[in-house]
PDB file of N, CA, C and O in Angstrom:
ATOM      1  N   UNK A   1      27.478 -65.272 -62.976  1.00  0.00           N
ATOM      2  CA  UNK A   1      27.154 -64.261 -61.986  1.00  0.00           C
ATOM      3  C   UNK A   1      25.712 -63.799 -62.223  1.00  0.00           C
ATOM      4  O   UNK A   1      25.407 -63.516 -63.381  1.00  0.00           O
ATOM      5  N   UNK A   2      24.669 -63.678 -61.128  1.00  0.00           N
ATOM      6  CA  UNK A   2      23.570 -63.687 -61.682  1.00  0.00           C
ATOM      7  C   UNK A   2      23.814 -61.722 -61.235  1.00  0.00           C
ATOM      8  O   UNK A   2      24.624 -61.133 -60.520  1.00  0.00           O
ATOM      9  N   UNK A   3      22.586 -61.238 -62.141  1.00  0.00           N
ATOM     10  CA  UNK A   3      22.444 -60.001 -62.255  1.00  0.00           C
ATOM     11  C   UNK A   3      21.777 -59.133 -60.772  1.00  0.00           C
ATOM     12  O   UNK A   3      20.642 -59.178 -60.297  1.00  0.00           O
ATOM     13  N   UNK A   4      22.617 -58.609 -60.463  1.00  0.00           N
ATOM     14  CA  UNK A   4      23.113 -57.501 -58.866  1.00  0.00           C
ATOM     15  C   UNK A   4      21.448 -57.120 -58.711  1.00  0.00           C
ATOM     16  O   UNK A   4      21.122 -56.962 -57.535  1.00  0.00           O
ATOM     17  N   UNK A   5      20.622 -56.992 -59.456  1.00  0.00           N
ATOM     18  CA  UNK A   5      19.454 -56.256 -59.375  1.00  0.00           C
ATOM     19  C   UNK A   5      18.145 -57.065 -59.428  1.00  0.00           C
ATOM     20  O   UNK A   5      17.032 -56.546 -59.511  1.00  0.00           O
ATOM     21  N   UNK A   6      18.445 -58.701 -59.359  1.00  0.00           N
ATOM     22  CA  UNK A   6      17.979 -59.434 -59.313  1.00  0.00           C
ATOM     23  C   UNK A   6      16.874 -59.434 -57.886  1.00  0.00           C
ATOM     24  O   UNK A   6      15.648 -59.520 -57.956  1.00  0.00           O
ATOM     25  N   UNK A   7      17.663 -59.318 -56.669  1.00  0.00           N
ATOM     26  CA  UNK A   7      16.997 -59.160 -55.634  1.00  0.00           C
ATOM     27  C   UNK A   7      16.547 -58.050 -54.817  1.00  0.00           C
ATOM     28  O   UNK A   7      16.359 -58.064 -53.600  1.00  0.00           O
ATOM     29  N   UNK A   8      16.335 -56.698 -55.954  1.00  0.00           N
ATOM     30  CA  UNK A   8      15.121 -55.628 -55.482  1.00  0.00           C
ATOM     31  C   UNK A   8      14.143 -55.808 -56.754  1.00  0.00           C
ATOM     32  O   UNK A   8      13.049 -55.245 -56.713  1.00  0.00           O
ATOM     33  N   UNK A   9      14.500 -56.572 -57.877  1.00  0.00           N
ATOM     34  CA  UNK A   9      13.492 -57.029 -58.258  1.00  0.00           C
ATOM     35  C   UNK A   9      12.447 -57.824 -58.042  1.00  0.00           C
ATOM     36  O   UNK A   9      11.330 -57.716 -58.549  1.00  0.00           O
ATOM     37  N   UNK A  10      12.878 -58.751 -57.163  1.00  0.00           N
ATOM     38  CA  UNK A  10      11.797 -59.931 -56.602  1.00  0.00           C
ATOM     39  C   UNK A  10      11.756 -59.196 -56.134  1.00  0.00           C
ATOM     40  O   UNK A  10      11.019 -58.483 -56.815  1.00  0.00           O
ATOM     41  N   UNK A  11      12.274 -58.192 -54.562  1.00  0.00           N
ATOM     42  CA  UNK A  11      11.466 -57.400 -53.384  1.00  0.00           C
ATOM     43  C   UNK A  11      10.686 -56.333 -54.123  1.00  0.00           C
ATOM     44  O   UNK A  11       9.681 -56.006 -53.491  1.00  0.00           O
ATOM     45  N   UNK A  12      10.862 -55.617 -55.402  1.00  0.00           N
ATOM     46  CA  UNK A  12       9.819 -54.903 -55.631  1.00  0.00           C
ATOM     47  C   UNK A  12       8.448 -55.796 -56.208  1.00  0.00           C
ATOM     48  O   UNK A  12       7.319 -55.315 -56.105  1.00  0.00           O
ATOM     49  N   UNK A  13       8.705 -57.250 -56.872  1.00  0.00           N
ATOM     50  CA  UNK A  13       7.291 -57.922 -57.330  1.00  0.00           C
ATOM     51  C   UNK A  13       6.865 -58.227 -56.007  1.00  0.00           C
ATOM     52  O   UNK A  13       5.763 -57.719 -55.802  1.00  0.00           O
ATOM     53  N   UNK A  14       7.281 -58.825 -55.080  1.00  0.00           N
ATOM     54  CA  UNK A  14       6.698 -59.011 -53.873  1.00  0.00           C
ATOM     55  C   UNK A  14       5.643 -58.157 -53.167  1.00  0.00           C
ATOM     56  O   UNK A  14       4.607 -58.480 -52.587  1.00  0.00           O
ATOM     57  N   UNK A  15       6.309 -56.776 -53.427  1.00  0.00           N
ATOM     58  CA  UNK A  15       5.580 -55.892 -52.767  1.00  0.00           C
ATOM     59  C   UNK A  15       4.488 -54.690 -53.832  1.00  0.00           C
ATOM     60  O   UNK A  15       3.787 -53.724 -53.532  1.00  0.00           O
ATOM     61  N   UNK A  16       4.729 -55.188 -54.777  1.00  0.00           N
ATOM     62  CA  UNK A  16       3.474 -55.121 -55.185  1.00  0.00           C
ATOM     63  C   UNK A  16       2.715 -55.446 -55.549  1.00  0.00           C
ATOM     64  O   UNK A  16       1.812 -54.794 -56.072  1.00  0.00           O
ATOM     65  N   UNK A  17       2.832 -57.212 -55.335  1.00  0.00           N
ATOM     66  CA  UNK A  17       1.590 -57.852 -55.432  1.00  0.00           C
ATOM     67  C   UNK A  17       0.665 -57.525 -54.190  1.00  0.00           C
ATOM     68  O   UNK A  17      -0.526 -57.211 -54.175  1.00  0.00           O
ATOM     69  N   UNK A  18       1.869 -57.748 -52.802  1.00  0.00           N
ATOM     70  CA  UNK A  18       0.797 -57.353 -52.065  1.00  0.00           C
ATOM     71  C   UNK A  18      -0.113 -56.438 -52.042  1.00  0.00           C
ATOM     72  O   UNK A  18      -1.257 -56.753 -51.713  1.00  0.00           O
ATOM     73  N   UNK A  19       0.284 -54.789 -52.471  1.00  0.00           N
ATOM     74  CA  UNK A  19      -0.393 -53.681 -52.496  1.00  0.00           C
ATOM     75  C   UNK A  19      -1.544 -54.370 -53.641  1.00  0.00           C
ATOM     76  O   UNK A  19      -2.725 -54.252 -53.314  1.00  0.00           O
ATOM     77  N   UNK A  20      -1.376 -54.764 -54.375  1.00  0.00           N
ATOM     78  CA  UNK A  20      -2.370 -55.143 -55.287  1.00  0.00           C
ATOM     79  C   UNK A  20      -3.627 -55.935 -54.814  1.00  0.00           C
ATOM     80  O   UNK A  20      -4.792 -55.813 -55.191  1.00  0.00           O
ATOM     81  N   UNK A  21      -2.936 -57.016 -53.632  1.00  0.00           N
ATOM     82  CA  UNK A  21      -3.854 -58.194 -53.639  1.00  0.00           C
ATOM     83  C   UNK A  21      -4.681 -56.874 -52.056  1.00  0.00           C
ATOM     84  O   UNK A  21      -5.820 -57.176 -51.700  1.00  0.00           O
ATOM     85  N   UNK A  22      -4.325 -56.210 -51.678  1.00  0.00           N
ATOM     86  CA  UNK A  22      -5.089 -54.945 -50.920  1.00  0.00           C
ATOM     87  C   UNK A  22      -5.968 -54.153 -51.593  1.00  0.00           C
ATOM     88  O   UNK A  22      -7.092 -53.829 -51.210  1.00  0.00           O
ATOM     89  N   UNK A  23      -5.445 -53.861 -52.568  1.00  0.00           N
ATOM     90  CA  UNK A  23      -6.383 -52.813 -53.875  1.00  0.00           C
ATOM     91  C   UNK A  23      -7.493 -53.565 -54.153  1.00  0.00           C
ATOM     92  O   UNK A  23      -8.556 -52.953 -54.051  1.00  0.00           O
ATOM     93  N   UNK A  24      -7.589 -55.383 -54.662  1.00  0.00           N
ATOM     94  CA  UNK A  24      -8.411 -55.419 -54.732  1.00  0.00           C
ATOM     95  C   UNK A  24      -9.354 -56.610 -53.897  1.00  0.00           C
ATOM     96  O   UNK A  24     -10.166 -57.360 -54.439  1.00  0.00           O
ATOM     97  N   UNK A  25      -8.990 -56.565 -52.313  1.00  0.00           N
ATOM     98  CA  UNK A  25     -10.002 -56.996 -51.686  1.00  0.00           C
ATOM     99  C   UNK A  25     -11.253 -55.852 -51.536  1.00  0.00           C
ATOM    100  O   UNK A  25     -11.344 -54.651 -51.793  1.00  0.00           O
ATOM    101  N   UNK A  26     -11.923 -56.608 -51.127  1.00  0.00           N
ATOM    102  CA  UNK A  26     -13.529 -55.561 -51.077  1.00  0.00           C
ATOM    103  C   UNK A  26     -12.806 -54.578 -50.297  1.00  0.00           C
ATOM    104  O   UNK A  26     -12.106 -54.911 -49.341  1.00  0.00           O
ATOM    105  N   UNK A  27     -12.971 -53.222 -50.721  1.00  0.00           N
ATOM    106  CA  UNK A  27     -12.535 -52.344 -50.264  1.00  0.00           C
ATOM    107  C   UNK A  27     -13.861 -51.667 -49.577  1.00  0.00           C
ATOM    108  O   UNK A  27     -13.375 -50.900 -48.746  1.00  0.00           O
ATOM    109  N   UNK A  28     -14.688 -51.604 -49.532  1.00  0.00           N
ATOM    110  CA  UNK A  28     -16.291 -51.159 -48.527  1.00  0.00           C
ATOM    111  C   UNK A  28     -16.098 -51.185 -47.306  1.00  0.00           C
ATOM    112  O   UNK A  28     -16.351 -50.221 -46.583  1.00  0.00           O
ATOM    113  N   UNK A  29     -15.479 -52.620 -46.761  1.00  0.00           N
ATOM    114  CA  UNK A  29     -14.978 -52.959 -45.409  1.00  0.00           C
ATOM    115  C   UNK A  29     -14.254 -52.118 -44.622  1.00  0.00           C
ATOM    116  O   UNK A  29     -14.527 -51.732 -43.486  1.00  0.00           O
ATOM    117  N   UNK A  30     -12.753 -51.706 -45.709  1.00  0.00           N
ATOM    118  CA  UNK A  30     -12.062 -51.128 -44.829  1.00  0.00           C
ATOM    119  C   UNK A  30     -12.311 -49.248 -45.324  1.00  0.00           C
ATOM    120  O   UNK A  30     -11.585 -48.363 -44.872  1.00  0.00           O
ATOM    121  N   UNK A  31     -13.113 -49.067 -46.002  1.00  0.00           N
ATOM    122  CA  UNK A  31     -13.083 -47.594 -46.156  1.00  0.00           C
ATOM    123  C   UNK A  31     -12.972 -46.801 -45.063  1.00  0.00           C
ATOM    124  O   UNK A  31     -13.278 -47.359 -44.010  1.00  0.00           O
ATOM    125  N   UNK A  32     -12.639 -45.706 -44.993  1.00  0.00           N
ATOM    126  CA  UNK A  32     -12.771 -45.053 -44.026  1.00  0.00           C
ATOM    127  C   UNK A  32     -13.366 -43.299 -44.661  1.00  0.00           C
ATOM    128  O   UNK A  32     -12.858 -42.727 -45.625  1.00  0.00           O
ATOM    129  N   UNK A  33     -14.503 -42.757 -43.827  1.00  0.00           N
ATOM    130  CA  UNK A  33     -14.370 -41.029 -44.146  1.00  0.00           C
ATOM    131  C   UNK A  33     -13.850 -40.112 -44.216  1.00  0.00           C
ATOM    132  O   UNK A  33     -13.990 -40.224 -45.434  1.00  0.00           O
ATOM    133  N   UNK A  34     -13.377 -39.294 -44.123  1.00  0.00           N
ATOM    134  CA  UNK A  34     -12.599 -38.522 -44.547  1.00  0.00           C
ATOM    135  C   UNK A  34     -13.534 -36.961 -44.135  1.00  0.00           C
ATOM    136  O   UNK A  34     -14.287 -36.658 -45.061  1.00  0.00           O
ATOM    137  N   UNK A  35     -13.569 -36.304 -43.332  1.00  0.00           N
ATOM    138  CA  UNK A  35     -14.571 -35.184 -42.976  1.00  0.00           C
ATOM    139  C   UNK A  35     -13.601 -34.264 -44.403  1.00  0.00           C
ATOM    140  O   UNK A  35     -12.472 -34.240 -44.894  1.00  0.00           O
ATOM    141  N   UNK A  36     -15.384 -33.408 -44.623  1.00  0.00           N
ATOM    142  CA  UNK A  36     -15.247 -32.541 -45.440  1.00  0.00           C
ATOM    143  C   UNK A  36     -14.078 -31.321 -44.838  1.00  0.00           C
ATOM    144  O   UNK A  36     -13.313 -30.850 -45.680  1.00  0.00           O
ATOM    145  N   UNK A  37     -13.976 -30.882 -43.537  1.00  0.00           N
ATOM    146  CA  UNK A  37     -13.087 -30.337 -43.396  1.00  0.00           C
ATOM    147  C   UNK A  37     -11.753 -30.588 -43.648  1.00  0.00           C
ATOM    148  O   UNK A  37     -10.865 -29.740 -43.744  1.00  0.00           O
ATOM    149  N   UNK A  38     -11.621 -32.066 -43.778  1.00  0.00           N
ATOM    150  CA  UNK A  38     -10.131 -31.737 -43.599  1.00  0.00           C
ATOM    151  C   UNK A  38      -9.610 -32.505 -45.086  1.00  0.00           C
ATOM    152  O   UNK A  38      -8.576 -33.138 -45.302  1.00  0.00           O
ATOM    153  N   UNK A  39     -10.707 -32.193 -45.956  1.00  0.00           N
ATOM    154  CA  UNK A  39      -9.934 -32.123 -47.707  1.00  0.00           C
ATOM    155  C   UNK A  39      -9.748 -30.923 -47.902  1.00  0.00           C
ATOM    156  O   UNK A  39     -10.490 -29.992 -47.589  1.00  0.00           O
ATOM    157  N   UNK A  40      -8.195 -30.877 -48.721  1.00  0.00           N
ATOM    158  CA  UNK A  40      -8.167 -29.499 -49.038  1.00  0.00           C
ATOM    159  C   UNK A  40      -9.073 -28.942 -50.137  1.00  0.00           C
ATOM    160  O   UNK A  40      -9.870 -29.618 -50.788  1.00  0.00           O
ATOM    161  N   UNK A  41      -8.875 -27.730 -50.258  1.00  0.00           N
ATOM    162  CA  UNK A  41      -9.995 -26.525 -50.784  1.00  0.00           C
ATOM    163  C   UNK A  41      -9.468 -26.594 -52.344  1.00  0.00           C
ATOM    164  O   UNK A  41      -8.302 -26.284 -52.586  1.00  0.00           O
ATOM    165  N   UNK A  42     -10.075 -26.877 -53.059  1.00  0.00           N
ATOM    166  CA  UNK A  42      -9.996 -27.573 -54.617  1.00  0.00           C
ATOM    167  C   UNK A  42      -8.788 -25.796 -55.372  1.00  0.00           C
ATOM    168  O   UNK A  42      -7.787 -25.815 -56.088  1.00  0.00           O
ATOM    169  N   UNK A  43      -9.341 -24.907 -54.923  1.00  0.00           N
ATOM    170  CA  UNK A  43      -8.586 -24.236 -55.377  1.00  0.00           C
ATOM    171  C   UNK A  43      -7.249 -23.790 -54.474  1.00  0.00           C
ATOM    172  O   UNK A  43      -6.721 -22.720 -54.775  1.00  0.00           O
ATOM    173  N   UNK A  44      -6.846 -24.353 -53.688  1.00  0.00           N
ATOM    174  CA  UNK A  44      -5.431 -24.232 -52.889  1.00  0.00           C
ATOM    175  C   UNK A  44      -4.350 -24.369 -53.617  1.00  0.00           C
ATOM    176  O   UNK A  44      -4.353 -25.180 -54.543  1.00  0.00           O
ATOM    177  N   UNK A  45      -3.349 -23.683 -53.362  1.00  0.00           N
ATOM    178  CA  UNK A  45      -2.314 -23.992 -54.459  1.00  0.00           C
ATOM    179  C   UNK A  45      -1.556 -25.171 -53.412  1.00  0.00           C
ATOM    180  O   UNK A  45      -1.663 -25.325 -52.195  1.00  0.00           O
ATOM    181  N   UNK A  46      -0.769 -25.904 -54.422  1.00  0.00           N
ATOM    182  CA  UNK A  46       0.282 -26.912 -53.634  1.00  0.00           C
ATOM    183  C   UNK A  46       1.599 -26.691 -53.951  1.00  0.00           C
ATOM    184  O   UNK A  46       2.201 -26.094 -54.845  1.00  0.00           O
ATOM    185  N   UNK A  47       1.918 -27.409 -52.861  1.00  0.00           N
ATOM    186  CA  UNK A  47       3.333 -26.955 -53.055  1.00  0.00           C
ATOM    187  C   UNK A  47       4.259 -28.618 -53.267  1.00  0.00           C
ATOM    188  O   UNK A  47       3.528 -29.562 -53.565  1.00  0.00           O
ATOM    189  N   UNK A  48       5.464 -28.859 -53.146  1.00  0.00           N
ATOM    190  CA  UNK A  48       5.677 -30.128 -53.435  1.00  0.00           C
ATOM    191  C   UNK A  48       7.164 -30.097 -51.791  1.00  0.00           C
ATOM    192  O   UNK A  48       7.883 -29.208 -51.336  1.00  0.00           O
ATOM    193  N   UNK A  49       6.992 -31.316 -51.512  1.00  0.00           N
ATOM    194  CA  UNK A  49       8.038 -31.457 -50.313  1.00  0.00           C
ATOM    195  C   UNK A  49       8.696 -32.393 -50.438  1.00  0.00           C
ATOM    196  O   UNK A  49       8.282 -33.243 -51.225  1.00  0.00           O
ATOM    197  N   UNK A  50       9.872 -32.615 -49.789  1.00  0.00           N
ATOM    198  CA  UNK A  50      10.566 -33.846 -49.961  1.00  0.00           C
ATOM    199  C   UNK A  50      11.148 -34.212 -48.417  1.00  0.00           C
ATOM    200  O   UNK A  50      11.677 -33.399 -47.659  1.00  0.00           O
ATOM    201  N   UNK A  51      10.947 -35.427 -48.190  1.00  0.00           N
ATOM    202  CA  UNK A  51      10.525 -35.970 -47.267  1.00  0.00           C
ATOM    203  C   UNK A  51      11.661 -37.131 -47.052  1.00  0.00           C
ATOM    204  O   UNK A  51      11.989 -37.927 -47.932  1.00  0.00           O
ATOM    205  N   UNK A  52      12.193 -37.088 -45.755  1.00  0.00           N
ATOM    206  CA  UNK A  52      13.331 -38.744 -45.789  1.00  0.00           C
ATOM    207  C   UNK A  52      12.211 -39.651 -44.980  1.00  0.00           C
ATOM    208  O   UNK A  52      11.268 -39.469 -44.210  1.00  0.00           O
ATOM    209  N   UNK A  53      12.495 -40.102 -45.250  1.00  0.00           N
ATOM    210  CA  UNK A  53      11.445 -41.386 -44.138  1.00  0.00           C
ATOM    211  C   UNK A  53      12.265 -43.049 -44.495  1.00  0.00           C
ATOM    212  O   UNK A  53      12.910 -43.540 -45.422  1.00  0.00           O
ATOM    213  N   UNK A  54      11.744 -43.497 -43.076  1.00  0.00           N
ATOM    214  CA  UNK A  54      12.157 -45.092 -42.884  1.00  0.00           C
ATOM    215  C   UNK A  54      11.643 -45.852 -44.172  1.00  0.00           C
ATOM    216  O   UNK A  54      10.573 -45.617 -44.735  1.00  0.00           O
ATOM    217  N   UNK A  55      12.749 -46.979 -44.621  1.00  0.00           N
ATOM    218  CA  UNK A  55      11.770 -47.546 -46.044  1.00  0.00           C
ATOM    219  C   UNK A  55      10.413 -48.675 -45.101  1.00  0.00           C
ATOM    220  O   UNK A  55       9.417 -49.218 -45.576  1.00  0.00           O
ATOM    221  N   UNK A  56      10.732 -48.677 -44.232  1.00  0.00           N
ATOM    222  CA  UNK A  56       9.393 -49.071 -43.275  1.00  0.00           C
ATOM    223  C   UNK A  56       8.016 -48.280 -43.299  1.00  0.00           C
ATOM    224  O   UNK A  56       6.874 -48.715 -43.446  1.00  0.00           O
ATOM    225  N   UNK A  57       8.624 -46.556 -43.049  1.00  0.00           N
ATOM    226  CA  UNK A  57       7.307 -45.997 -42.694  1.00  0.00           C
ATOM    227  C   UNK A  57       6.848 -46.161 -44.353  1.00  0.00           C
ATOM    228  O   UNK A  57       5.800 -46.630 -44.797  1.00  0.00           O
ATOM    229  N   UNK A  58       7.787 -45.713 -44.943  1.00  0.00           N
ATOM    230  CA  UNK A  58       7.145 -45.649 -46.417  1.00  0.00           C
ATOM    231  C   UNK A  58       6.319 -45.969 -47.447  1.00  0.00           C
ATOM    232  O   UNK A  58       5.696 -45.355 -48.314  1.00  0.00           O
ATOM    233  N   UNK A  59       6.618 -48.036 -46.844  1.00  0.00           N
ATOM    234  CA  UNK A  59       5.645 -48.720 -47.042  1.00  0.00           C
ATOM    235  C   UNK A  59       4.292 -48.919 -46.365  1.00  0.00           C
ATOM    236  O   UNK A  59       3.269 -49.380 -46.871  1.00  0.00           O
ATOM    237  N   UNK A  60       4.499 -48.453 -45.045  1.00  0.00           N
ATOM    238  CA  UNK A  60       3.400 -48.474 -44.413  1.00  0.00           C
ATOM    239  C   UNK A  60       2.615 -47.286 -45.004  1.00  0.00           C
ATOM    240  O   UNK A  60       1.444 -47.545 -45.282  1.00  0.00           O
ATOM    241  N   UNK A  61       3.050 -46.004 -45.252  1.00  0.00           N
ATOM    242  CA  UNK A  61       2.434 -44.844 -45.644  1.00  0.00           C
ATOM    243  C   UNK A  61       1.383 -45.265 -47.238  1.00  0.00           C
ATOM    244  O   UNK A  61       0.270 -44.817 -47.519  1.00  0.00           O
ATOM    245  N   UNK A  62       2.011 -45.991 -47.825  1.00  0.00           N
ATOM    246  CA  UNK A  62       1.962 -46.648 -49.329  1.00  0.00           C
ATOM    247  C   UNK A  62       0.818 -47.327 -48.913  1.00  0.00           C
ATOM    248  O   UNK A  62      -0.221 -46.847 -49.367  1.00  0.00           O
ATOM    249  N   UNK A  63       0.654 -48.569 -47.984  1.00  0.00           N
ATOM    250  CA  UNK A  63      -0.477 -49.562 -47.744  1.00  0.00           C
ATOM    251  C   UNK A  63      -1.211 -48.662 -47.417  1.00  0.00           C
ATOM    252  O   UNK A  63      -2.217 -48.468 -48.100  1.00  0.00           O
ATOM    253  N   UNK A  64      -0.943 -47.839 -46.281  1.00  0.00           N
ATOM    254  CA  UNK A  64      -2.419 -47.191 -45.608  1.00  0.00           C
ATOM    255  C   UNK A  64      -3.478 -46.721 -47.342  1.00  0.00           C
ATOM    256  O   UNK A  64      -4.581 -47.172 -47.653  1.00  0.00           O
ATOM    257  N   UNK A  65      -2.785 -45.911 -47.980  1.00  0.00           N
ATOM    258  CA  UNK A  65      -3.004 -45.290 -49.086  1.00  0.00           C
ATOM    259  C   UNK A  65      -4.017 -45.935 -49.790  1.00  0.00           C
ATOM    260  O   UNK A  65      -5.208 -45.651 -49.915  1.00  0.00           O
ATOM    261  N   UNK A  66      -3.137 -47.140 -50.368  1.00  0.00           N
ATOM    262  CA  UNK A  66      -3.598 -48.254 -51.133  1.00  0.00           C
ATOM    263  C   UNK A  66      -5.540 -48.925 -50.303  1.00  0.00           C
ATOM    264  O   UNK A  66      -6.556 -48.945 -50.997  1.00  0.00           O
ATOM    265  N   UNK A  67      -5.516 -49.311 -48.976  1.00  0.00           N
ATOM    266  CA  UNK A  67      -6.157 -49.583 -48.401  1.00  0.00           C
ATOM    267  C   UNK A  67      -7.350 -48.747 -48.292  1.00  0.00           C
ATOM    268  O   UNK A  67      -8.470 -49.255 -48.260  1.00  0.00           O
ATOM    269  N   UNK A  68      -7.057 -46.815 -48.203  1.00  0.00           N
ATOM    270  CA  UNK A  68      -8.246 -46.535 -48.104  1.00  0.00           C
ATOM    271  C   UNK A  68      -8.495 -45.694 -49.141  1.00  0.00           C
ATOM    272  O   UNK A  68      -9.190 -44.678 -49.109  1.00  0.00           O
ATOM    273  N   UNK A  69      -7.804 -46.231 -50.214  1.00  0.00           N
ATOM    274  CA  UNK A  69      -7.783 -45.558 -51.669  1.00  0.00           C
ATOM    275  C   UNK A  69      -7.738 -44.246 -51.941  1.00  0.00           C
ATOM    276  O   UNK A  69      -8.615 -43.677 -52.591  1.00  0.00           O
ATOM    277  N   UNK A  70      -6.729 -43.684 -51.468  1.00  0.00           N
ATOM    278  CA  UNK A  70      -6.675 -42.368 -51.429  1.00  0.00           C
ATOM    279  C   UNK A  70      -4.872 -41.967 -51.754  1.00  0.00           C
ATOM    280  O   UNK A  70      -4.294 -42.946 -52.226  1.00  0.00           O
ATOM    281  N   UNK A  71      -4.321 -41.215 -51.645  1.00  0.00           N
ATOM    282  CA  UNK A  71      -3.176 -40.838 -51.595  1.00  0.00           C
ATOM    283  C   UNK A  71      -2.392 -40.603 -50.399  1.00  0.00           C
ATOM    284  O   UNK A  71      -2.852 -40.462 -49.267  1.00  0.00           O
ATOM    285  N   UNK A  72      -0.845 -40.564 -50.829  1.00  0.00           N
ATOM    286  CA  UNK A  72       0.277 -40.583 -49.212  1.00  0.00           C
ATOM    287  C   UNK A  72       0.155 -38.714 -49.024  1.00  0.00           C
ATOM    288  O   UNK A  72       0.732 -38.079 -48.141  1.00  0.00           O
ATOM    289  N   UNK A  73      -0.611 -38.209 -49.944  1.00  0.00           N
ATOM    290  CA  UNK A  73      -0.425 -36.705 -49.685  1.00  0.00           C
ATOM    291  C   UNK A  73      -1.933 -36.625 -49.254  1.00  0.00           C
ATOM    292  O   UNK A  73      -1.953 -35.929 -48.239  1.00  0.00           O
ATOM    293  N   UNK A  74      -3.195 -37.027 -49.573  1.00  0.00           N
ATOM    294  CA  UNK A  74      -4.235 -36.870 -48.695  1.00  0.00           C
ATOM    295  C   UNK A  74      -4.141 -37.678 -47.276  1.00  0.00           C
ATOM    296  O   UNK A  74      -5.064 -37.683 -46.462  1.00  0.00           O
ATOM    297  N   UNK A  75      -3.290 -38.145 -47.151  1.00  0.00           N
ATOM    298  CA  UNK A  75      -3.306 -38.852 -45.236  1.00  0.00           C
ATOM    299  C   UNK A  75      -2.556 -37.882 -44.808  1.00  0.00           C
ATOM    300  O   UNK A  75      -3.033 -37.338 -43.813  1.00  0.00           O
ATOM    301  N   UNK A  76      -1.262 -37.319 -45.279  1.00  0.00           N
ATOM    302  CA  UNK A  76      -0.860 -36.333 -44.761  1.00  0.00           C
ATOM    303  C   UNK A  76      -1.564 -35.471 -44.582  1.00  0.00           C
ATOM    304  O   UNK A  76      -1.604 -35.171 -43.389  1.00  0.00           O
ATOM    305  N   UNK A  77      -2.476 -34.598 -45.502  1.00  0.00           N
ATOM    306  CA  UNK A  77      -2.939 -33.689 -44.908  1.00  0.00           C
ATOM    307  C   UNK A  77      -4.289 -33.793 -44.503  1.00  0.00           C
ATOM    308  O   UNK A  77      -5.059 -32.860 -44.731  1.00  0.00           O
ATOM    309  N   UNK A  78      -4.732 -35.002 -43.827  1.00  0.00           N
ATOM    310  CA  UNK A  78      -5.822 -34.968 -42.805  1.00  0.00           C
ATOM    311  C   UNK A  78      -4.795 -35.095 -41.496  1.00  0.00           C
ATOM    312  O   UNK A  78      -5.236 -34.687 -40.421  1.00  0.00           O
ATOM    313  N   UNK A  79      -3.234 -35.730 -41.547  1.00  0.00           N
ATOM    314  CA  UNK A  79      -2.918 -35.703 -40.361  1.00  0.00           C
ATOM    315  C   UNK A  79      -2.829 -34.045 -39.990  1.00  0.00           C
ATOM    316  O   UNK A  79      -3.303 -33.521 -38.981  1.00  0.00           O
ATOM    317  N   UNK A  80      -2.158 -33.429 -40.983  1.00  0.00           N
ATOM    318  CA  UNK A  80      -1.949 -31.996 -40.529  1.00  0.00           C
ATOM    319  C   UNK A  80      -3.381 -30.950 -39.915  1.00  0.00           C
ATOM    320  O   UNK A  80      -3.333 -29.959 -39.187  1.00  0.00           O
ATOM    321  N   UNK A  81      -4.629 -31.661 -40.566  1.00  0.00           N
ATOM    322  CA  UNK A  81      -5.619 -30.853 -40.153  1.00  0.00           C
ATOM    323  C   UNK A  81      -5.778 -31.457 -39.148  1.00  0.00           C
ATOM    324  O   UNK A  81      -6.182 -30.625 -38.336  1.00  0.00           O
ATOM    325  N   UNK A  82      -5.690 -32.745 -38.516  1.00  0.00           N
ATOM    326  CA  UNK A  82      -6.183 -32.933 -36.811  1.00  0.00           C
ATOM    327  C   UNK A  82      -5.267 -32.400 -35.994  1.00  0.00           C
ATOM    328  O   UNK A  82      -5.586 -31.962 -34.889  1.00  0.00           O
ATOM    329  N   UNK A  83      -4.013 -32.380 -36.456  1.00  0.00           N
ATOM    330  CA  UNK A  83      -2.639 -32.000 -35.511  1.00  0.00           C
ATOM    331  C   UNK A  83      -2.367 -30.391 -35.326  1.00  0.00           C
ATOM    332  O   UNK A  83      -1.415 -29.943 -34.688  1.00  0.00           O
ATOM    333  N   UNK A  84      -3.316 -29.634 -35.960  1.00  0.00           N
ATOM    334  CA  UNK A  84      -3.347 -28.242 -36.156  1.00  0.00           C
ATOM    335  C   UNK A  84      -3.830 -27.272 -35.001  1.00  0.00           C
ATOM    336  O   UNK A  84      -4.916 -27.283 -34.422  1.00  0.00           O
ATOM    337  N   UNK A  85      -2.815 -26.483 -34.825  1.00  0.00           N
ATOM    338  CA  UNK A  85      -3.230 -25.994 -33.498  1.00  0.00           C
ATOM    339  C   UNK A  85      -3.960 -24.812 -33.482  1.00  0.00           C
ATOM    340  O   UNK A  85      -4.165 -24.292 -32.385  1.00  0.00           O
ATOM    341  N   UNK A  86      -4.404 -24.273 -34.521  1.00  0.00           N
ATOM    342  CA  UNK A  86      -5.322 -23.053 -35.329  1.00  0.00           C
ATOM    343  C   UNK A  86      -7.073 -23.527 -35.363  1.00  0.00           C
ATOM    344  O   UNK A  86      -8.022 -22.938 -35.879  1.00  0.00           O
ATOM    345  N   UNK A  87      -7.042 -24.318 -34.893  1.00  0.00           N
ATOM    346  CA  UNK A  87      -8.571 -25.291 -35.509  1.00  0.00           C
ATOM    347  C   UNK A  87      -9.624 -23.919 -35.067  1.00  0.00           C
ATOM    348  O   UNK A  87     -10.838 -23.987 -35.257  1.00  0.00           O
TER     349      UNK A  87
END
């Protein structure tokens, strides 16, 4: 009997080679800016959330990340500063 955990092991090496073989193409290409407004303010406090999401979006949330080298909590909160109805 081969071992039950065998095949989210290959799906997790799979998928992070890819994130890897993303990390390290020339990343210059795909950078993107990031306006000074919409990083948060170094002294903000944070808070922590928990979140259900598709294991689809998840990975997609993960690549975007990986791609413009930043974090799944700094894309969030540039989405929240464009989507903000206070601007």
């Amino acid at each position: 009997m081969a071992n039950m955990f065998e095949k989210y092991a290959a799906d997790r090496e799979a998928e992070q080679k890819k994130i890897e073989q993303t990390v390290s193409e020339p990343a210059a290409a795909k950078r993107t800016t990031v306006s000074v407004d919409a990083a948060p303010a170094e002294d903000e406090k944070r808070t922590t959330l928990s979140l259900s999401l598709t294991v689809s979006d998840k990975k997609a949330l993960k690549m975007m990340a990986a791609e413009r080298e930043t974090t799944i909590a700094a894309i969030i909160h540039e989405w929240v500063a464009e989507h903000r109805e206070d601007k």
